[in-house]
C-alpha positions as CSV (number, residue, x, y, z in Angstrom):
1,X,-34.8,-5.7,-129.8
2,X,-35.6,-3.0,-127.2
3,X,-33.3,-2.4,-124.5
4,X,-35.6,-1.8,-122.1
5,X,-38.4,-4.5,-122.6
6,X,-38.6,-7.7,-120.6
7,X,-39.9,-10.6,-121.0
8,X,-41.5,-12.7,-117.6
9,X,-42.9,-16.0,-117.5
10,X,-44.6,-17.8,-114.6
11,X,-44.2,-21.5,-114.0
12,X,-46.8,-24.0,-113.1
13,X,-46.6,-27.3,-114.6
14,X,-49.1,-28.4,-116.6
15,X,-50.0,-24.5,-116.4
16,X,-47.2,-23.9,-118.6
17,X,-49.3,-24.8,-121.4
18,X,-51.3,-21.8,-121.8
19,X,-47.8,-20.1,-122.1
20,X,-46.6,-22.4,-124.6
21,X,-49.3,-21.6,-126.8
22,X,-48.9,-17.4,-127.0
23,X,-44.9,-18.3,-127.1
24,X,-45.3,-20.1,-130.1
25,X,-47.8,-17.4,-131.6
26,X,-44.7,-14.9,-131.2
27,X,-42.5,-17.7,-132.4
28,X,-44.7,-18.0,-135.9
29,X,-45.1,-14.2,-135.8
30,X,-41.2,-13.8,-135.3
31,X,-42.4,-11.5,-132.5
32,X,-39.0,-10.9,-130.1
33,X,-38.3,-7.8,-128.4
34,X,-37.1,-8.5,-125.5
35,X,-33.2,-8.0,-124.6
36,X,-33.4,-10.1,-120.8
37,X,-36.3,-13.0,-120.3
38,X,-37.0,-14.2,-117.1
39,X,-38.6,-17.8,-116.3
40,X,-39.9,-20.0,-113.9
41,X,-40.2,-23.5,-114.1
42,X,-42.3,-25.0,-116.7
43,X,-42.3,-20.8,-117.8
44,X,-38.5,-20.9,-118.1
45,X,-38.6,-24.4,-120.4
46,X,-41.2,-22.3,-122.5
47,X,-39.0,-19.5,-122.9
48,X,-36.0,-21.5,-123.8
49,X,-38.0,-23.1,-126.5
50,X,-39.1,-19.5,-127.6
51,X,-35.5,-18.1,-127.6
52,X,-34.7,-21.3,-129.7
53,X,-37.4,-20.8,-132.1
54,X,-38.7,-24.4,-131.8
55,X,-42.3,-24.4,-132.6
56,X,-44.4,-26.6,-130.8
57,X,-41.7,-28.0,-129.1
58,X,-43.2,-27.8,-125.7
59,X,-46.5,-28.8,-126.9
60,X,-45.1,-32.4,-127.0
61,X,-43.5,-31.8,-123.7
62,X,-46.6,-31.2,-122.3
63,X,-49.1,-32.7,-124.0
64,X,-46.7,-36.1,-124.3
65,X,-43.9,-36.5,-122.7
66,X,-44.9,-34.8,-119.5
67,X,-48.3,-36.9,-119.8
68,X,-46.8,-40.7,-119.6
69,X,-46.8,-42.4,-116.3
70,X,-43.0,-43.1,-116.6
71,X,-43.0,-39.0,-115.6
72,X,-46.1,-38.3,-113.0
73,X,-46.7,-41.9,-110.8
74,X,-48.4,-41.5,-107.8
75,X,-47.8,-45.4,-106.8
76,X,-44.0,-44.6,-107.6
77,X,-44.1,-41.5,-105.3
78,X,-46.3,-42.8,-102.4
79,X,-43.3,-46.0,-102.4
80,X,-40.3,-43.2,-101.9
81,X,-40.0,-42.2,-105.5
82,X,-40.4,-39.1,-107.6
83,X,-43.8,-37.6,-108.1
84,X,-42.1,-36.3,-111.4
85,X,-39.3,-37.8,-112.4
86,X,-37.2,-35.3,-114.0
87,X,-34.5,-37.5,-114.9
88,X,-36.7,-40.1,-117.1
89,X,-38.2,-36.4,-119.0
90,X,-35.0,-34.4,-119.3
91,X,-33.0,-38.4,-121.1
92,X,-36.4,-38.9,-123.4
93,X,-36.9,-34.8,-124.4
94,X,-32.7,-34.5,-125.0
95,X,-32.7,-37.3,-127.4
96,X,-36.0,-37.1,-129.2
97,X,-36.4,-32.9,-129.0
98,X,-33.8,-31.3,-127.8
99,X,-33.4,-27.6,-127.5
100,X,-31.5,-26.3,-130.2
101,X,-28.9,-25.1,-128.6
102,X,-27.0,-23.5,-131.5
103,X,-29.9,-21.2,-132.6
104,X,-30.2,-20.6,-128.6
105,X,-26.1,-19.4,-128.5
106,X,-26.5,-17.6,-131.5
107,X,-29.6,-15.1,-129.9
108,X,-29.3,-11.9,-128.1
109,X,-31.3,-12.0,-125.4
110,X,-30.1,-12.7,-121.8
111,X,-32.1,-15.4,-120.1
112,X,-32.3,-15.5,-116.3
113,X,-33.5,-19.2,-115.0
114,X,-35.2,-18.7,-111.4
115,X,-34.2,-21.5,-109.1
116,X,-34.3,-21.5,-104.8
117,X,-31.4,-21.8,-103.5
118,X,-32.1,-24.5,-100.6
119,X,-29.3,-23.7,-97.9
120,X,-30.6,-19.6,-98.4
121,X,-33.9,-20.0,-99.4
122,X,-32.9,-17.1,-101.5
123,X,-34.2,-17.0,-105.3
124,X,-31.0,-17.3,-107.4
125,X,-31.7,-16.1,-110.9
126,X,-29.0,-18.0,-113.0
127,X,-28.2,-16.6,-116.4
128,X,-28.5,-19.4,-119.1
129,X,-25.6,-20.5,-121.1
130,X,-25.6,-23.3,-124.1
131,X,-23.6,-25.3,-121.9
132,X,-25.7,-25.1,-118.8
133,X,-29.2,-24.5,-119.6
134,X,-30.8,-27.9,-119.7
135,X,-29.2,-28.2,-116.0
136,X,-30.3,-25.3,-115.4
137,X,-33.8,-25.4,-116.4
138,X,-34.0,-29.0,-114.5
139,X,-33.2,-27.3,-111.1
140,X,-36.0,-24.3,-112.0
141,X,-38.5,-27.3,-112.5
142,X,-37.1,-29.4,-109.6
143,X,-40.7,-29.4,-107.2
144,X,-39.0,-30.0,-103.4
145,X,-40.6,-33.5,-102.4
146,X,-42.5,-34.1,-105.9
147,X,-38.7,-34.7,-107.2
148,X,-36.6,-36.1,-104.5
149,X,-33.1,-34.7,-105.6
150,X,-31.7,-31.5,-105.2
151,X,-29.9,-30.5,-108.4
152,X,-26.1,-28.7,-107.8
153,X,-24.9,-25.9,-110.3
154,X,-22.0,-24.2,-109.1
155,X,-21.3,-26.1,-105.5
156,X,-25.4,-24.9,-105.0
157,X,-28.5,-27.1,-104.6
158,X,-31.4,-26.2,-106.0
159,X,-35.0,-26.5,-106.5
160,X,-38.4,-25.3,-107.6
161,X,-37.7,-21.2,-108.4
162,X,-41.3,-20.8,-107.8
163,X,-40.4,-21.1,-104.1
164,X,-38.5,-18.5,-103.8
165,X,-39.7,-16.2,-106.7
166,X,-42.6,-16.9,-108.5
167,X,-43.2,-14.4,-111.4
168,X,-39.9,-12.4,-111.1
169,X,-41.4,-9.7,-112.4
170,X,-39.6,-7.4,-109.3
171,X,-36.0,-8.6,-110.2
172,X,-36.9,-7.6,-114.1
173,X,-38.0,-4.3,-113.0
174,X,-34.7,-4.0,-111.0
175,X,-32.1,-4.6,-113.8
176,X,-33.8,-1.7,-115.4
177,X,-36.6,-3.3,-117.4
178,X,-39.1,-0.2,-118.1
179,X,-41.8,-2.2,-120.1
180,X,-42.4,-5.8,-118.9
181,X,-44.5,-8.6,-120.6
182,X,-45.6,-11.1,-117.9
183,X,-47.5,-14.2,-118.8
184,X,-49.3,-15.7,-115.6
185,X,-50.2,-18.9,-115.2
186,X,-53.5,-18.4,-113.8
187,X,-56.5,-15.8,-114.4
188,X,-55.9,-12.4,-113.1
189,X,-57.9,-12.1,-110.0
190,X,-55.9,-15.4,-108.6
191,X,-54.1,-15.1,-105.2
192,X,-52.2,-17.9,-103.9
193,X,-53.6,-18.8,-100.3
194,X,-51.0,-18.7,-97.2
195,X,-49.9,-22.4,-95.9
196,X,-52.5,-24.0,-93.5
197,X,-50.1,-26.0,-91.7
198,X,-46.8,-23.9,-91.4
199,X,-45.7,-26.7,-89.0
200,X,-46.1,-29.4,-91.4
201,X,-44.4,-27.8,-93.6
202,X,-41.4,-26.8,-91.5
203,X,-41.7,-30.6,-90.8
204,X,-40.7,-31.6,-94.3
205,X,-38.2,-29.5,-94.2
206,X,-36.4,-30.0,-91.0
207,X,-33.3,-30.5,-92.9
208,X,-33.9,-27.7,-95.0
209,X,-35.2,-24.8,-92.3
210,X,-34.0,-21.6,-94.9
211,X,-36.4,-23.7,-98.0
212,X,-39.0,-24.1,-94.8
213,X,-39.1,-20.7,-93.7
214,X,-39.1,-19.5,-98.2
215,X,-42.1,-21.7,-98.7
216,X,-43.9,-20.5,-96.0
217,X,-43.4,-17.1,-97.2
218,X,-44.3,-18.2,-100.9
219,X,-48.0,-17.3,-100.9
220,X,-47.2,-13.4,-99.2
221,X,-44.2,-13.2,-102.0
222,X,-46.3,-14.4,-104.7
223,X,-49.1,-12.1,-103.9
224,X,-46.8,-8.9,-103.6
225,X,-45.5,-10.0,-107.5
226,X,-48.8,-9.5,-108.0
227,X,-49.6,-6.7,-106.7
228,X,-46.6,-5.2,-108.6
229,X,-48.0,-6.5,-111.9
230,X,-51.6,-5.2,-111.2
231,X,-50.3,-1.5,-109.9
232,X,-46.5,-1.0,-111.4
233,X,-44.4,2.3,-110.6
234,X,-44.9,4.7,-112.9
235,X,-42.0,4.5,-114.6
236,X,-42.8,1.1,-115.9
237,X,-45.5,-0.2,-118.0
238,X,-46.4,-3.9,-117.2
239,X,-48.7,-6.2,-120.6
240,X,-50.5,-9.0,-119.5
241,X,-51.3,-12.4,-120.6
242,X,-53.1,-14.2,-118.7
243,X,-55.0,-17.3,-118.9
244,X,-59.0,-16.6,-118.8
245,X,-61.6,-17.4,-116.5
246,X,-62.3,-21.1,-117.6
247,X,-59.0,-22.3,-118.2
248,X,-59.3,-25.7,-116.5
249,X,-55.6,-26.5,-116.5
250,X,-54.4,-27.5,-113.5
251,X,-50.6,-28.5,-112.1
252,X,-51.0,-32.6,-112.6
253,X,-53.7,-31.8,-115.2
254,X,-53.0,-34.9,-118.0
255,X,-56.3,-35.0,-120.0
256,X,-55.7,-34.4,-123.9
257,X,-58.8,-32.3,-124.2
258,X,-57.7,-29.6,-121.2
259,X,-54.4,-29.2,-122.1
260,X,-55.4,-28.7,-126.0
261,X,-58.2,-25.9,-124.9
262,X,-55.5,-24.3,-122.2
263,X,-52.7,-24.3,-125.9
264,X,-55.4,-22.7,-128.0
265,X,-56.2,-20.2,-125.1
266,X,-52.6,-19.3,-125.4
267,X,-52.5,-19.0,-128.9
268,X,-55.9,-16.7,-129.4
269,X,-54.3,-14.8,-126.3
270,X,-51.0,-14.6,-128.3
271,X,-52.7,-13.7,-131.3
272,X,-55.1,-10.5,-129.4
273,X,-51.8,-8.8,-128.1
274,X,-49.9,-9.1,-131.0
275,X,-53.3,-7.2,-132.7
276,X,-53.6,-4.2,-130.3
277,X,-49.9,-3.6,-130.7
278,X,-50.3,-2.9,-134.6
């Protein structure tokens, strides 16, 4: 293990899949370098399933669990329920495939969990524990208004990290991190689009005018993550992974076929940047 490589993975959903599928190629290759790890979101619950070297774990999160309508119900949602209910997916994937959390304790890498902190609006990047990270995951996947709780760790409420930070690629570089591995989410060339209604979405969140004012901002943040990725200091060398042009993956994505051609895009991915490091 370096002391000076990182590891960064972007969130997304369904997205995550692509991830999934080069994190398990480094799982299979026992590829792991990197002393800190840094996740958002669906990237954070593929990074904990990395870091406890459980194989296809998330492919059944995904491609299962995440896929039955007791998770994504639009019917439930449009009648004041969750979009995704967290709690029905975190009760199932704890007792049929839980994250082995005594391989996880036993690792060395530090894991920061990206989560928005909703009175601040701030990104709070909460270093897992065995004790806290399925919480703590749950708040980093916690989409404000798709999942209509706030989860508290530590007297905070949290939700969706990508709000606040969504490839924390900056905060990596910042606890000294001099080569990063990012793994995005979308094709490189993708920017995310500013908000076409800012006063909706202050609207929303008229309780909540800090997470307003962060998710207005999300599309100028994510774009400057970017632009760090793309064009790094010099004194940092950025790899990335990214999905290519037709991955057809999308956030609420559910079809079989997709989500198996977004894994095996991962995995060939996986495979290609394991080969030019040799």
């Amino acid at each position: 293990m370096d002391n000076n490589k990182a590891l960064v993975v972007e969130g997304g959903a369904m997205r995550g899949i692509f991830a999934t599928g080069v994190l398990d190629t480094f799982i299979k290759e026992s590829y792991q370098p990197f002393k800190q790890c840094f996740g958002v979101s669906a990237g954070a619950t593929n990074i904990a399933a990395y870091l406890c070297a459980q194989y296809k774990r998330n492919h059944a999160v995904i491609t299962d669990y995440s896929c039955r309508p007791e998770f994504i119900n639009y019917v439930r949602f449009l009648k004041g329920g969750h979009l995704f209910d967290l709690d029905w997916l975190w009760q199932e994937t704890i007792r049929d495939i839980r994250l082995d959390l005594d391989t996880f304790e036993k690792q060395a890498s530090e894991f920061y969990i990206v989560a928005t902190n909703i009175k601040t609006g701030n990104a709070e990047y909460l270093k897992a524990t065995a004790e806290l990270i399925e919480e703590q995951l749950k708040a980093s996947c916690a989409l404000p208004i798709a999942y209509r709780q706030y989860p508290k760790i530590n007297s905070m409420q949290l939700t969706d990290g990508g709000v606040a930070d969504s490839i924390p690629i900056r905060k990596a570089y910042e606890m000294g991190n001099k080569e990063i591995t990012v793994i995005l989410s979308q094709p490189i060339g993708y920017r995310k689009k500013p908000s076409k209604a800012p006063w909706l979405v202050k609207r929303l969140y008229k309780e909540t005018p800090a997470l307003a004012k962060a998710s207005i901002l999300r599309a100028e943040n994510y774009n400057q993550s970017i632009d760090f990725v793309m064009n790094p200091p010099s004194d940092c060398k950025v790899n990335i992974i990214a999905p290519p042009p037709d991955f057809a993956v999308g956030r609420t994505t559910k079809s079989y076929a997709k989500l198996s051609a977004g894994y095996e895009m991962g995995i060939a991915a996986g495979k290609q940047f394991l080969s030019n490091l040799a």
